[in-house]
DODRENRO-902386 format. One record per atom (N, C-alpha, C, CB): residue number from 0; x, y, z; residue in one letter; atom name. Coordinates in steps of 0.1 Angstrom, whole numbers, plus 5000, padded with zeros to 4 digits. Glycine has a CB too. Layout:
<pts>
NUM	X	Y	Z	a	CA
...
</pts>
This chain:
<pts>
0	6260	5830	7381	x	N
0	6246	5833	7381	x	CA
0	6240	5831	7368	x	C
0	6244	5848	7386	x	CB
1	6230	5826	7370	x	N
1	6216	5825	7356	x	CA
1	6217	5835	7346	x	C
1	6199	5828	7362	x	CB
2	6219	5835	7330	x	N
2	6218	5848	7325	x	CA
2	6203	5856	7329	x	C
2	6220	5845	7311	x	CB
3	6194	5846	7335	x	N
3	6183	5847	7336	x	CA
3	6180	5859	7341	x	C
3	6178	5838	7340	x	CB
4	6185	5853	7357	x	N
4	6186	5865	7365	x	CA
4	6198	5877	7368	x	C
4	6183	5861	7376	x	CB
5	6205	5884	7357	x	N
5	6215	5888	7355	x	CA
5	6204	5904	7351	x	C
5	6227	5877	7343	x	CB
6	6205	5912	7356	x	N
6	6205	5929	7351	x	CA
6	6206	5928	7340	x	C
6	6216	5940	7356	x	CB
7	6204	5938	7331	x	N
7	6204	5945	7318	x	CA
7	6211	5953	7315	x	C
7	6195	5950	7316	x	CB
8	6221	5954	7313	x	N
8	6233	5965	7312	x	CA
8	6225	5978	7308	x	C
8	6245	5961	7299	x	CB
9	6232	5987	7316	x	N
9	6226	6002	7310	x	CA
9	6229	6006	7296	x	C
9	6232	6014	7319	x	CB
10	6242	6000	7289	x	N
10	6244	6003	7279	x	CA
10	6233	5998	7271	x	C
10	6256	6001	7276	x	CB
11	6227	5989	7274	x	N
11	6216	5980	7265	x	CA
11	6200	5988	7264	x	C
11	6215	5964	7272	x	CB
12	6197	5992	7273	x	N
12	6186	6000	7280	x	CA
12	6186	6012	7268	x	C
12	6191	6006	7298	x	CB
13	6175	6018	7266	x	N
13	6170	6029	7262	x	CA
13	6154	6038	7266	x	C
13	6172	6025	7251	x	CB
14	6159	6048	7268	x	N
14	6145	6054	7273	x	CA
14	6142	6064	7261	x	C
14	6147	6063	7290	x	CB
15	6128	6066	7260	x	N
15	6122	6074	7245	x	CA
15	6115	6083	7256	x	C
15	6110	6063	7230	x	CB
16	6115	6099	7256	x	N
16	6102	6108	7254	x	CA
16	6097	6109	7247	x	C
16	6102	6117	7254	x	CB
17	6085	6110	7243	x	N
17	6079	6112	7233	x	CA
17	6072	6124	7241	x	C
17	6072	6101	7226	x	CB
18	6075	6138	7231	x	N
18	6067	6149	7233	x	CA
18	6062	6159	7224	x	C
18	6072	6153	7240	x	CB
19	6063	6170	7224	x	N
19	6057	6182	7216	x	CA
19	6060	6196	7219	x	C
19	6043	6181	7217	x	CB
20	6063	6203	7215	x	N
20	6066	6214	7213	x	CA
20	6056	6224	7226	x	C
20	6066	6215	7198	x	CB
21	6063	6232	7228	x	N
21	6053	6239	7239	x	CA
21	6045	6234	7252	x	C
21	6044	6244	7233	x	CB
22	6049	6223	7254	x	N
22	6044	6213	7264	x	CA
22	6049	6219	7277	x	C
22	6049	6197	7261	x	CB
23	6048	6221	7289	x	N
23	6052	6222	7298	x	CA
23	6055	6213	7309	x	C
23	6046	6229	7299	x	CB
24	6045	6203	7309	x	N
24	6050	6185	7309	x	CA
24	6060	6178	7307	x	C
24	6046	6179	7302	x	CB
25	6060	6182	7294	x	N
25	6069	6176	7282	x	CA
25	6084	6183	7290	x	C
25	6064	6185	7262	x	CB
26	6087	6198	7293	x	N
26	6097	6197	7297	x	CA
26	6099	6197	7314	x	C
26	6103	6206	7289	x	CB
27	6092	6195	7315	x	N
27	6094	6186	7331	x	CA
27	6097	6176	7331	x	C
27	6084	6185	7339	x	CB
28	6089	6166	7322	x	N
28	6095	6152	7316	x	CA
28	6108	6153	7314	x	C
28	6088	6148	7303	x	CB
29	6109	6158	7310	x	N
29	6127	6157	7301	x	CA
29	6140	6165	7314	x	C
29	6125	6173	7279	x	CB
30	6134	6166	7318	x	N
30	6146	6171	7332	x	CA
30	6147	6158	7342	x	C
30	6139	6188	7343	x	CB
31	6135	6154	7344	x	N
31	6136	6142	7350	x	CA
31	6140	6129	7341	x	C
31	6124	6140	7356	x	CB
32	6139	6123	7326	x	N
32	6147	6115	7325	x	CA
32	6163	6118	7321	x	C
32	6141	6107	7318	x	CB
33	6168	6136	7324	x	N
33	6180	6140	7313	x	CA
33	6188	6135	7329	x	C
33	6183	6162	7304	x	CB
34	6181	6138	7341	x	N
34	6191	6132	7354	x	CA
34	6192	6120	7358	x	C
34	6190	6136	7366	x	CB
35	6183	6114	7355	x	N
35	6181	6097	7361	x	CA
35	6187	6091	7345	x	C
35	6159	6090	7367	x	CB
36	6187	6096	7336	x	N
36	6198	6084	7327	x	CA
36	6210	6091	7328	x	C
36	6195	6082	7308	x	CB
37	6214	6103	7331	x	N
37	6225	6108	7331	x	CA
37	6232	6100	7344	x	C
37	6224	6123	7330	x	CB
38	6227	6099	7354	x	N
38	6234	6097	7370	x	CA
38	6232	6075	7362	x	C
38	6219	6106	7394	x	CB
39	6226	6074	7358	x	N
39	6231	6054	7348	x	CA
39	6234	6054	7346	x	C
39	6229	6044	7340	x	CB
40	6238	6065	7336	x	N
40	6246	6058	7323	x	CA
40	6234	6054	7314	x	C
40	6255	6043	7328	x	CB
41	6228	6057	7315	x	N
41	6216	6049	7301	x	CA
41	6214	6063	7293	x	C
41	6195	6043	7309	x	CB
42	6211	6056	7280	x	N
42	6207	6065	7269	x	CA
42	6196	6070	7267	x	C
42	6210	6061	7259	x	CB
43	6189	6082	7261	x	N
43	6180	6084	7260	x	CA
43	6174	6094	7248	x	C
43	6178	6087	7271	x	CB
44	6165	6090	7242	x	N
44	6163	6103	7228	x	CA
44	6151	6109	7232	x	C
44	6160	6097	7209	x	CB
45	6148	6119	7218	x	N
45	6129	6122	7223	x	CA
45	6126	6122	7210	x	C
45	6121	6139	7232	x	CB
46	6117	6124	7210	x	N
46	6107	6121	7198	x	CA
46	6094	6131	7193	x	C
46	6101	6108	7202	x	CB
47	6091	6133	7188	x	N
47	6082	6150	7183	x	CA
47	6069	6140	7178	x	C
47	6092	6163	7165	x	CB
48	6061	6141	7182	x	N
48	6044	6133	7180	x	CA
48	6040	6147	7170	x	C
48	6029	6130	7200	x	CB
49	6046	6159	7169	x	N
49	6039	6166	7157	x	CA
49	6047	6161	7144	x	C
49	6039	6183	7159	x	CB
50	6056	6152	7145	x	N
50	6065	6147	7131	x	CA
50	6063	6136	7127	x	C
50	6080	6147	7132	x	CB
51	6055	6131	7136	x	N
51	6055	6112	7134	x	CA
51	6043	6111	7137	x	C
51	6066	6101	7145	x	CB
52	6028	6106	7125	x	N
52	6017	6105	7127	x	CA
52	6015	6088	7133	x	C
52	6011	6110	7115	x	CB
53	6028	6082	7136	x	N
53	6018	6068	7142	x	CA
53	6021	6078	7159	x	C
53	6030	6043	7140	x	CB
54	6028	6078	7162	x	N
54	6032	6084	7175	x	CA
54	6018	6086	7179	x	C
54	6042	6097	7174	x	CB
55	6017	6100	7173	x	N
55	6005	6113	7171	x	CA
55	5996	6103	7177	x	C
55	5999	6120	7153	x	CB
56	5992	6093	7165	x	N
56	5972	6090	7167	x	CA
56	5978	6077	7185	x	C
56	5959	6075	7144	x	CB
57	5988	6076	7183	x	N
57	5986	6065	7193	x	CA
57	5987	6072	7208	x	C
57	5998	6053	7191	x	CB
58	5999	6082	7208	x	N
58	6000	6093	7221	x	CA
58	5990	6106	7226	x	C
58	6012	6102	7218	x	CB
59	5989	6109	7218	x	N
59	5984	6125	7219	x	CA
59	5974	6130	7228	x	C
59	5980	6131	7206	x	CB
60	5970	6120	7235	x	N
60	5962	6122	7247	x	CA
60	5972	6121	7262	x	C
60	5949	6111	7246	x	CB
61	5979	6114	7259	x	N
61	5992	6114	7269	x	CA
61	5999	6118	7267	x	C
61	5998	6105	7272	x	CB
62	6006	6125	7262	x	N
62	6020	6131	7260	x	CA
62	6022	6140	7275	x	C
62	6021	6143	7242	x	CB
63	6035	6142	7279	x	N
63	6046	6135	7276	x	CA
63	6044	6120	7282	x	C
63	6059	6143	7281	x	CB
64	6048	6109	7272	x	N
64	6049	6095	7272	x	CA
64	6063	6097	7275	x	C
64	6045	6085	7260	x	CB
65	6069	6084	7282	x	N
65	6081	6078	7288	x	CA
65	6081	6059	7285	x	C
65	6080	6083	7305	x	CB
66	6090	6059	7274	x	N
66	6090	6047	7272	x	CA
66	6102	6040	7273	x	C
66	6085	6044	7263	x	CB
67	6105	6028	7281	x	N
67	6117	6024	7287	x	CA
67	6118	6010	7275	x	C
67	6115	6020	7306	x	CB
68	6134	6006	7272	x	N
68	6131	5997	7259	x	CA
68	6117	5998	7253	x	C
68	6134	5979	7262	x	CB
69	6113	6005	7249	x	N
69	6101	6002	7236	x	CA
69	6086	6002	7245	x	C
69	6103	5983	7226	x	CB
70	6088	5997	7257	x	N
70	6075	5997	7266	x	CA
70	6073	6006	7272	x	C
70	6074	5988	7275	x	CB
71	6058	6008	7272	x	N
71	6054	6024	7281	x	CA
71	6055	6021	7293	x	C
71	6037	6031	7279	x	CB
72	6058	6032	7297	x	N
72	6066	6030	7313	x	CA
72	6054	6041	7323	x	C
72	6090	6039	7314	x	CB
73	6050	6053	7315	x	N
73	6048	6063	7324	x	CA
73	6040	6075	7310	x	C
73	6066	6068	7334	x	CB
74	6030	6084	7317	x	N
74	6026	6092	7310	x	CA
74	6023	6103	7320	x	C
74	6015	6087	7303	x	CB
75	6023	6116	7313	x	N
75	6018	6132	7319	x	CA
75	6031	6135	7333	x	C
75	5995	6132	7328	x	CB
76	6032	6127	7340	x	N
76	6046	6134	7351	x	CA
76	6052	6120	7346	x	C
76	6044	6138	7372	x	CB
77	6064	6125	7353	x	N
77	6077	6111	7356	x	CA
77	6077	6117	7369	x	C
77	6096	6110	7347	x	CB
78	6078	6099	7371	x	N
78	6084	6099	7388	x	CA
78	6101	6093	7389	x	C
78	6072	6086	7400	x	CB
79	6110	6103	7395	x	N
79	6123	6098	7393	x	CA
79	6123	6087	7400	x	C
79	6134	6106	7396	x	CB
80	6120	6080	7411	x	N
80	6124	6073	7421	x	CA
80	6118	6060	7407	x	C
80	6117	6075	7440	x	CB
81	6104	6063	7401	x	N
81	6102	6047	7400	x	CA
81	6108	6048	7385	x	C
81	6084	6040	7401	x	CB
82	6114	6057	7377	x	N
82	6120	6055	7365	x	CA
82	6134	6050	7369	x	C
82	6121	6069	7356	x	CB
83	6140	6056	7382	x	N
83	6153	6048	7387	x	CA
83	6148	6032	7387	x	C
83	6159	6053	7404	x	CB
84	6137	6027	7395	x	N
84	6138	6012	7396	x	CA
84	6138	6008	7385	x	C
84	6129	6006	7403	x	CB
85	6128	6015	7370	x	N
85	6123	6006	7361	x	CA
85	6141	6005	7351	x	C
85	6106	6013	7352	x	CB
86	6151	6009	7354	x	N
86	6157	6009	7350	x	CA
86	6169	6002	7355	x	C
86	6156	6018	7348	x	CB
87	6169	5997	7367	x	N
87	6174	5990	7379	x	CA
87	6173	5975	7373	x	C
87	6165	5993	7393	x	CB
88	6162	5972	7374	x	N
88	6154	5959	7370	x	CA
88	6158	5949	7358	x	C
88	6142	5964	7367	x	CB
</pts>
């Protein structure tokens, strides 16, 4: 097969929260991507928009953000079914 059309290894994949402290979102967010990368295999960090002012001015009307390799995937809920596909893909 094409490398073209060859999946993305999960090991290669990375998913970012970006959130904030006291969010209630924020940890709804984070339960939904701690099971859908956990049941991959994919990695995942978070990130604090009150520590990091590019974050801040660029998020802070969305938070919790969900960003899959580097691209925004999702803002304010996660949906597991379509964070499973974007991760599929």
């Amino acid at each position: 097969m094409s490398p073209l059309f060859r999946r993305k290894p999960s090991r290669d994949r990375l998913v970012t929260l970006i959130r904030k402290p006291g969010c209630h979102l924020c940890d709804d967010a984070q339960v939904v991507v701690e099971k859908v990368c956990g049941d991959l295999g994919v990695p995942w960090e978070q990130k604090d928009i009150t520590e990091d002012r590019e974050l801040h001015d660029e998020y802070w009307e969305q938070i919790p953000v969900v960003l899959v390799d580097g691209r925004q995937h999702t803002f304010w809920r996660v949906n597991e079914d379509r964070l499973r596909k974007a991760l599929a893909d």
